[in-house]
Every structure is written in structure tokens, then in C-alpha cells.
C-alpha positions as CSV (number, residue, x, y, z in Angstrom):
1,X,82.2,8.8,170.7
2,X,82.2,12.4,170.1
3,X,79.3,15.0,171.1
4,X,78.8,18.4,169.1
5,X,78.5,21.6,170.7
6,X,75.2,23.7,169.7
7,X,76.6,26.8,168.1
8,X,76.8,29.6,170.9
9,X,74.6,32.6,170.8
10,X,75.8,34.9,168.1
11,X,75.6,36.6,165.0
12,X,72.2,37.8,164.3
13,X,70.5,36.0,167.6
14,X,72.1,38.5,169.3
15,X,69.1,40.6,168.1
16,X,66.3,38.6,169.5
17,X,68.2,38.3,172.5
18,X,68.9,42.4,173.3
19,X,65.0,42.6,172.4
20,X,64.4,40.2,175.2
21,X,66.5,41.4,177.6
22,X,65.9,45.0,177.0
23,X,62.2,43.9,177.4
24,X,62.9,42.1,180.5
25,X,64.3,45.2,181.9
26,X,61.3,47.6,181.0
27,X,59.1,45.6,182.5
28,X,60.4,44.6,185.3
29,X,60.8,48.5,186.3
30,X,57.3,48.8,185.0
31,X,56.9,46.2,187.5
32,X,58.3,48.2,190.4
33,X,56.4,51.0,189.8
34,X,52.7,49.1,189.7
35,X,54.0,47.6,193.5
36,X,55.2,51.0,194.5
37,X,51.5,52.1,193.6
38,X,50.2,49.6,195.3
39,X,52.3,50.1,198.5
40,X,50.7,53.9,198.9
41,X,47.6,54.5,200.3
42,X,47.3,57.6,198.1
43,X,47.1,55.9,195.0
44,X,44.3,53.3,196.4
45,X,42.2,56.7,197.4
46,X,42.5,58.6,193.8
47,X,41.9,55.2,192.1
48,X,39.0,54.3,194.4
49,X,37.8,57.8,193.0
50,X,38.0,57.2,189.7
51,X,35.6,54.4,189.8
52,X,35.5,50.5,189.9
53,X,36.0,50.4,186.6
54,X,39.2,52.1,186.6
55,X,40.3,50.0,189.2
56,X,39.5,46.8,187.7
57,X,41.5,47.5,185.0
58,X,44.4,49.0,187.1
59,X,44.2,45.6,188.7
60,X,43.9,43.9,185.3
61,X,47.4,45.9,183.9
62,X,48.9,44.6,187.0
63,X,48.0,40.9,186.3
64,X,49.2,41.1,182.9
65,X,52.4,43.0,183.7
66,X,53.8,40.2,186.0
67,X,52.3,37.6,183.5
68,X,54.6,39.3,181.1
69,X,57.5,39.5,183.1
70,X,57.4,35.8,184.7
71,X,57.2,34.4,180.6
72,X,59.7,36.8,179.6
73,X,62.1,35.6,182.7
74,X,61.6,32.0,181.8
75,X,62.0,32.6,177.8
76,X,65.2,34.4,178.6
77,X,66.3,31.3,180.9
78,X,65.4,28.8,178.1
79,X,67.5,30.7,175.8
80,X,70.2,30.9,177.0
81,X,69.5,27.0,177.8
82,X,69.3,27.1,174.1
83,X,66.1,25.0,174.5
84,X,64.1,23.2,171.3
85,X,60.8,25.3,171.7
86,X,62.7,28.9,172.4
87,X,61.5,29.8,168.5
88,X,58.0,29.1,169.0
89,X,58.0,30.6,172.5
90,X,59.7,33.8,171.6
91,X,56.8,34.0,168.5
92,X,54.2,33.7,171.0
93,X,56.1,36.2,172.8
94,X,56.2,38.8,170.7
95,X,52.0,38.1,169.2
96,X,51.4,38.9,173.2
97,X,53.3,41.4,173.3
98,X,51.6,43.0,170.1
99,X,47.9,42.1,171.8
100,X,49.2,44.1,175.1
101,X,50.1,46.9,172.6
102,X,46.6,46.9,171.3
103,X,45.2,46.7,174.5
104,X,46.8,49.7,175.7
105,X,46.0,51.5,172.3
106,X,42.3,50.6,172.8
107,X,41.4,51.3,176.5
108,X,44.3,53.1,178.3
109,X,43.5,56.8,178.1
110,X,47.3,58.1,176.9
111,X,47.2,59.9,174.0
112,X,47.3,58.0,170.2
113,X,50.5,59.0,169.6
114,X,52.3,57.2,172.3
115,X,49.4,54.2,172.0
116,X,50.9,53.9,168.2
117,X,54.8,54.3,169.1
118,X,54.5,51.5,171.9
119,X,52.7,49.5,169.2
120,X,54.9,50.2,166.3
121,X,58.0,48.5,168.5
122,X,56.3,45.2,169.1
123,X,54.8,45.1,165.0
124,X,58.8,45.8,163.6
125,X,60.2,43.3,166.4
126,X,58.0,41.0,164.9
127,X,58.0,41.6,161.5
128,X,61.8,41.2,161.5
129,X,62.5,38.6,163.8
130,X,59.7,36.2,163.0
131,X,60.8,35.3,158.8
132,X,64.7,34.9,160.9
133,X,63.7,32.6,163.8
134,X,61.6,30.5,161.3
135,X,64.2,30.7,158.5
136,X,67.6,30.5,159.5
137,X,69.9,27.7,159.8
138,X,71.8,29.1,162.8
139,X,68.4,29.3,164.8
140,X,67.8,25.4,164.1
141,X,71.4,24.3,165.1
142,X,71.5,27.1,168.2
143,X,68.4,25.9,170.0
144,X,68.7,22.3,170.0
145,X,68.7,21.1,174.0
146,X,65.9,19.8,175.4
């Protein structure tokens, strides 16, 4: 009896995968800088000045930040597992990753142009990698394990 080997990751999933890793990285230093904020004591006393408000929502970008970086961990662990539902896990991916864009466009106070560039990344990601992972042949004989 003879077992196949899934393909390895190459070719063109080498794309998806940079995007998640480069991703993983970014927010994970994103990451050390929200603890490092919440370490000081200086940054509780100028948020605490800004209002609740702003502090509610600090504490909400901090909630979804290591949401974010826990899925992205585990999506990069499942593929290189080359697990069955890496596809429909990495779409989800990158639609949340496009609704953290928005987010930030619509109630971080940074200026529209960097609100649009950091939602202009996650909209090509997707636009391109979506038609591939749903499309390709390679992609259905990669991620096969369960």
C-alpha cells in the first residue's frame, strides 16, 4: 500500500504564506508596543486624561490586536500542517483583517492617508489571493491533512 505525499508549500502559496508571516511579525511588534504602553504608568495618566472613551477604545485595540495575533499564530501553524480548512480560515483572515482596516479608518484619529494605505494592503491581499486559494489545483492537493 502506498501513501501520497501532499505537495509541499511552493509555487504561488508561497505568497499567501510571506503575507502571513510578514503579518505575524507586524503584529506581534504591534503587540509589544501596546504591553510596553501598558507597563508605564505614564501612558495610563495621559490616557486617563483623554477621557474614558479613549481609553475604552485603547483597551478595545488591545483586545483585538492579540485576537489577531493568536488567529494569525494558529493559521500559520495549520499551514504549514497543510490542514483541510487553511483556505477558508486564511479568507476569514484576511475579511477581518479588512474590518480592522475600516475600523481604524473610521474611529482612530491618524490622518486619511495612512487610514487608506493600511486599508489598501488588506483589499489587494484579498483581491488577489482569494480567486487563487479558491481556484487553484495546487491549493486543493496542498492542504489536504486533517
Amino acid at each position: 500500500m502506498t501513501t501520497t505525499q501532499a505537495p509541499r508549500i511552493a509555487g504561488w502559496l508561497l505568497a499567501p504564506l510571506a503575507w502571513l508571516l510578514l503579518t505575524l511579525l507586524s503584529s506581534s511588534i504591534a503587540l509589544v508596543i501596546y504591553l510596553m504602553m501598558l507597563i508605564s504608568p505614564e501612558s495610563h495618566r495621559l490616557m486617563s486624561a483623554q477621557g474614558q472613551h479613549m481609553v475604552l477604545f485603547w483597551y478595545f485595540s488591545v483586545a483585538c490586536a492579540i485576537a489577531m495575533w493568536g488567529y494569525t499564530v494558529w493559521l500559520t501553524i495549520a499551514f504549514f500542517k497543510r490542514r483541510k480548512n487553511v483556505v477558508r480560515h486564511y479568507i476569514l483572515w484576511l475579511l477581518i483583517s479588512i474590518l480592522l482596516a475600516i475600523k481604524a479608518f473610521a474611529f482612530s484619529p491618524v490622518s486619511d492617508e495612512l487610514a487608506l494605505r493600511q486599508l489598501l494592503f488588506p483589499l489587494l491581499a484579498a483581491s488577489l489571493l482569494v480567486p487563487y486559494l479558491k481556484r487553484s489545483t495546487r491549493v486543493k492537493q496542498t492542504f489536504i491533512n486533517p
